[in-house]
C-alpha positions in Angstrom: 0.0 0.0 0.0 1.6 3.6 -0.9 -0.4 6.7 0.1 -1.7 9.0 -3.1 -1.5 12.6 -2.1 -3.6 13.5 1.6 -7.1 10.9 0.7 -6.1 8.2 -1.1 -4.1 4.8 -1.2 -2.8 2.6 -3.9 -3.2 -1.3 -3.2 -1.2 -3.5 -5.1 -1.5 -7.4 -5.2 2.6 -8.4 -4.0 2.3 -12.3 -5.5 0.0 -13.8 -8.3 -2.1 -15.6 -5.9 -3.6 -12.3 -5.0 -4.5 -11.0 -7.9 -8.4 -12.0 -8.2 -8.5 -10.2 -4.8 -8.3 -7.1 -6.7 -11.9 -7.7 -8.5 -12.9 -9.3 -5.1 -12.9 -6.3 -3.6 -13.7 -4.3 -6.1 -16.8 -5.7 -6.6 -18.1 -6.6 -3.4 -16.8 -3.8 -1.1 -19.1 -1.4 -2.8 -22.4 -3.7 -1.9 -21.0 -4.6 1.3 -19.8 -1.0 2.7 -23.2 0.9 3.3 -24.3 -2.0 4.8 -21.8 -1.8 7.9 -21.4 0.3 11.1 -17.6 1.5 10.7 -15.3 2.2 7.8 -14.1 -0.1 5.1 -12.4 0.4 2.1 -13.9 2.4 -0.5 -13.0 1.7 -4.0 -12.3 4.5 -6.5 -10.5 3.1 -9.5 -9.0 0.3 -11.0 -5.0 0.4 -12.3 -4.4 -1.5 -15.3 -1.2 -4.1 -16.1 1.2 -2.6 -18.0 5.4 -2.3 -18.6 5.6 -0.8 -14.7 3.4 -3.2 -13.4 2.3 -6.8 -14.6 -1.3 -6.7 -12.7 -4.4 -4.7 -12.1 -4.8 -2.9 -8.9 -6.6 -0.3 -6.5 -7.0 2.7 -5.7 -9.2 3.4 -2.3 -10.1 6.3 -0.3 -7.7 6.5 3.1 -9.0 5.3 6.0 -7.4 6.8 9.3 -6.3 4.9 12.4 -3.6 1.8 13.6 -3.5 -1.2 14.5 -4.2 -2.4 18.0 -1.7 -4.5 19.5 -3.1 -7.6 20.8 -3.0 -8.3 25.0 -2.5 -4.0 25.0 -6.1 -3.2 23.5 -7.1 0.4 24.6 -10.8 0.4 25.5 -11.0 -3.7 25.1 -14.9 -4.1 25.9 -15.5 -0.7 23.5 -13.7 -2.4 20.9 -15.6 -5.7 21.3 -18.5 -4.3 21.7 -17.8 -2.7 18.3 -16.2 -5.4 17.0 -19.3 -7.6 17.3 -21.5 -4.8 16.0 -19.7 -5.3 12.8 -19.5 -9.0 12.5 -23.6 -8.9 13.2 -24.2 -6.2 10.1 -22.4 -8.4 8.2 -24.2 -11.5 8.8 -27.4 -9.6 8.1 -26.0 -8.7 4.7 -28.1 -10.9 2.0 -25.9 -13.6 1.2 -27.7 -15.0 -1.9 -25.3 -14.9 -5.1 -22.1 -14.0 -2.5 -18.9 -16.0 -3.0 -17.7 -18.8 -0.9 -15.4 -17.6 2.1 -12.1 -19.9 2.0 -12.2 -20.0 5.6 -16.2 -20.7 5.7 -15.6 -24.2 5.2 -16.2 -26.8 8.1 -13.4 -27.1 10.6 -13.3 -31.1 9.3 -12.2 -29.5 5.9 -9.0 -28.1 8.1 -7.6 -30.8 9.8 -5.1 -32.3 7.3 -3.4 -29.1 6.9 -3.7 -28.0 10.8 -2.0 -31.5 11.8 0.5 -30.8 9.0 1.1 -27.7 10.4 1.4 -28.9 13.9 4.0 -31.7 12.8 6.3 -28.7 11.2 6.2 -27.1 14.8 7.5 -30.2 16.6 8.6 -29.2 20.1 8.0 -25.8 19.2 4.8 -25.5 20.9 2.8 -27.7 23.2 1.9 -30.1 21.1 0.2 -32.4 22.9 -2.2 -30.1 24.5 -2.9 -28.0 21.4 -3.9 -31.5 19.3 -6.6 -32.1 22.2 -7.5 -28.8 21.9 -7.8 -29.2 18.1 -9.6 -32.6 18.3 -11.8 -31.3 20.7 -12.9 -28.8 18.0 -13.6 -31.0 15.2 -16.2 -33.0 17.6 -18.4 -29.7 18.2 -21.5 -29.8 15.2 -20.9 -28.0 12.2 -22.6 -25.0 11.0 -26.3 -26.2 10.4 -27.5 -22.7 9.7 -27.3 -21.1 6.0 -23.9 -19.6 5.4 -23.8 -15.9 6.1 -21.5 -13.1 5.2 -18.1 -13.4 6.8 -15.2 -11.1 6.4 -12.8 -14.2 7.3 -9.7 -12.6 8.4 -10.5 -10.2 11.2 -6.9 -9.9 12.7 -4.9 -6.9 14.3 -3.5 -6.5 11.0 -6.9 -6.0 9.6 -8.4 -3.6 12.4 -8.0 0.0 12.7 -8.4 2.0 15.7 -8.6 5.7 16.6 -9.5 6.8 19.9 -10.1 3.8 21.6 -12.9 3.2 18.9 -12.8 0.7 16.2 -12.7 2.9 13.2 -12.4 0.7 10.0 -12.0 -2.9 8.9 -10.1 -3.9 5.8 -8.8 -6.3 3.5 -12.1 -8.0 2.5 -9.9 -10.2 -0.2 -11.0 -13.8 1.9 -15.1 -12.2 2.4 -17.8 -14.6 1.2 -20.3 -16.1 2.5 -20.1 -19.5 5.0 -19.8 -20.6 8.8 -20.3 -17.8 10.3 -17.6 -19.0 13.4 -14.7 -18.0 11.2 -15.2 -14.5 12.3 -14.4 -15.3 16.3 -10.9 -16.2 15.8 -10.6 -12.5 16.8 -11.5 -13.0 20.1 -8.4 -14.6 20.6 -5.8 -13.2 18.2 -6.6 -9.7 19.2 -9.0 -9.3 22.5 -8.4 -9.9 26.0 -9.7 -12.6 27.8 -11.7 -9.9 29.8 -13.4 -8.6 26.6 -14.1 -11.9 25.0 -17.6 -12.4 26.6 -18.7 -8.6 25.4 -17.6 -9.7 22.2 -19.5 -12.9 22.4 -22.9 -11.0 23.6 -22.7 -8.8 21.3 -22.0 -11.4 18.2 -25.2 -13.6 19.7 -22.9 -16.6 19.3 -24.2 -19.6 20.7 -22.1 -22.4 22.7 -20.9 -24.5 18.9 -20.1 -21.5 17.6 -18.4 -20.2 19.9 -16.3 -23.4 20.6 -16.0 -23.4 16.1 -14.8 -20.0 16.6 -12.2 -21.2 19.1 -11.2 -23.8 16.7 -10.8 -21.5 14.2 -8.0 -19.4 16.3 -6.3 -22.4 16.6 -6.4 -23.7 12.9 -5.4 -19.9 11.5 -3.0 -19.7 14.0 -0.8 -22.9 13.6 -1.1 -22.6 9.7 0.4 -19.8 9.9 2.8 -19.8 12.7 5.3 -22.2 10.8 5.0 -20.5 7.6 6.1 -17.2 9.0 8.0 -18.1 12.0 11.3 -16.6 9.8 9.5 -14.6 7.4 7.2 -12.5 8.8 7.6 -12.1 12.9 4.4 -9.4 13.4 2.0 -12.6 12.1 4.4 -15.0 14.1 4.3 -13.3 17.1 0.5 -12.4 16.8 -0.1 -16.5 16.2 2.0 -17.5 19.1 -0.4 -15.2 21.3 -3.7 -16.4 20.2 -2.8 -20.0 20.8 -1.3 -18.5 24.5 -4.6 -17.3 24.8 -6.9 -20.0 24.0 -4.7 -22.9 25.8 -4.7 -20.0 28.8 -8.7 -20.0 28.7 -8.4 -24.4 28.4 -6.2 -23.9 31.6 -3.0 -25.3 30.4 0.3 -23.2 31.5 
């Protein structure tokens, strides 16, 4: 992302693999953005491929504010209360004709990958208590519900605050439609275990969704954590935490 004068930002796909987020979001950000209680991207133009640069790309209107740092959350039960406004508006959004959400798939659809992931940690991490933790997950019933509008990625790295206020979302390039439990993994990865049941009241989760939702923070977080342990230490560091926090909250030390 490169700022464009005071009110705007360029966003340009880094790898192949995310170019079709470009039309993603350029299509459904528009539909999706009225629709929501806080900020998100606004699309403004579309950048063409050419000699400078081999893919299309966007232009958006700046959005103001940081990223929280997760376990130092100014205003924690503001920003889950806020949090959980949003993930409700979007779930209200009319799913019919929405894309499927990668991450709106049944936690069952995760566990080859997780375990692979796990065995690439090795002694890493507790092992042994994070794959009871995991299996523990996979027994909880599956989304029975129709699949709602998820944004699928709601991480400190896609959160802005201002204030103590949430003030915008973004990066809607994994939104579609699907379980709607994907969307908890933030109250591990970013709130405090003192927030987490303002964020749950708000949300309206029930007791499998909630214990999908954990799963999900622990799925996210060990794909991840080995594929950036050396690469990228801000999404390391930020997996590491959430599976702190949700083998804290099983009462494992």
């Amino acid at each position: 992302m490169f700022r464009l004068g005071g009110d705007l930002v360029v966003r340009l796909p880094r790898r192949p693999s995310a170019v079709p987020d470009v039309r993603h979001e350029q299509r459904w950000l528009s539909r999706l953005g009225p629709l929501l209680p806080v900020a998100v991207p606004e699309p403004l133009g579309v950048g063409r491929p050419d000699d400078g640069f081999p893919w299309p790309w966007s232009v958006y209107r700046w959005l103001e504010g940081r990223n929280p740092v997760a376990g130092a959350v100014a205003e924690p039960r503001r920003v889950a209360e806020e949090l959980g406004a949003f993930v409700r508006a979007l779930r209200r959004t009319d799913a019919h004709g929405g894309p499927a959400a990668g991450r709106g798939v049944p936690l069952a659809d995760r566990d080859g990958p997780t375990r692979t992931a796990l065995a690439r940690l090795g002694g890493r991490i507790d092992t042994a208590a994070v794959t009871a933790l995991w299996e523990e997950a996979l027994r909880v019933p599956a989304h029975s519900g129709p699949p709602v509008w998820v944004h699928a990625d709601l991480s400190p790295g896609n959160v802005l605050v201002d204030g103590g206020r949430l003030s915008a979302v973004i990066d809607f390039g994994t939104a579609g439609v699907g379980d709607p439990a994907v969307d908890l993994a933030v109250a591990w990865n970013l709130l405090p275990a003192g927030a987490r049941d303002t964020f749950r009241e708000a949300v309206g989760a029930g007791d499998a969704e909630w214990a999908r939702g954990r799963g999900w923070a622990l799925s996210i977080s060990l794909i991840q954590l080995p594929y950036y342990w050396d690469t990228n230490p801000a999404l390391a560091e930020n997996s590491r935490h959430a599976l702190a926090e949700v083998l804290a909250e099983a009462g494992v030390r």
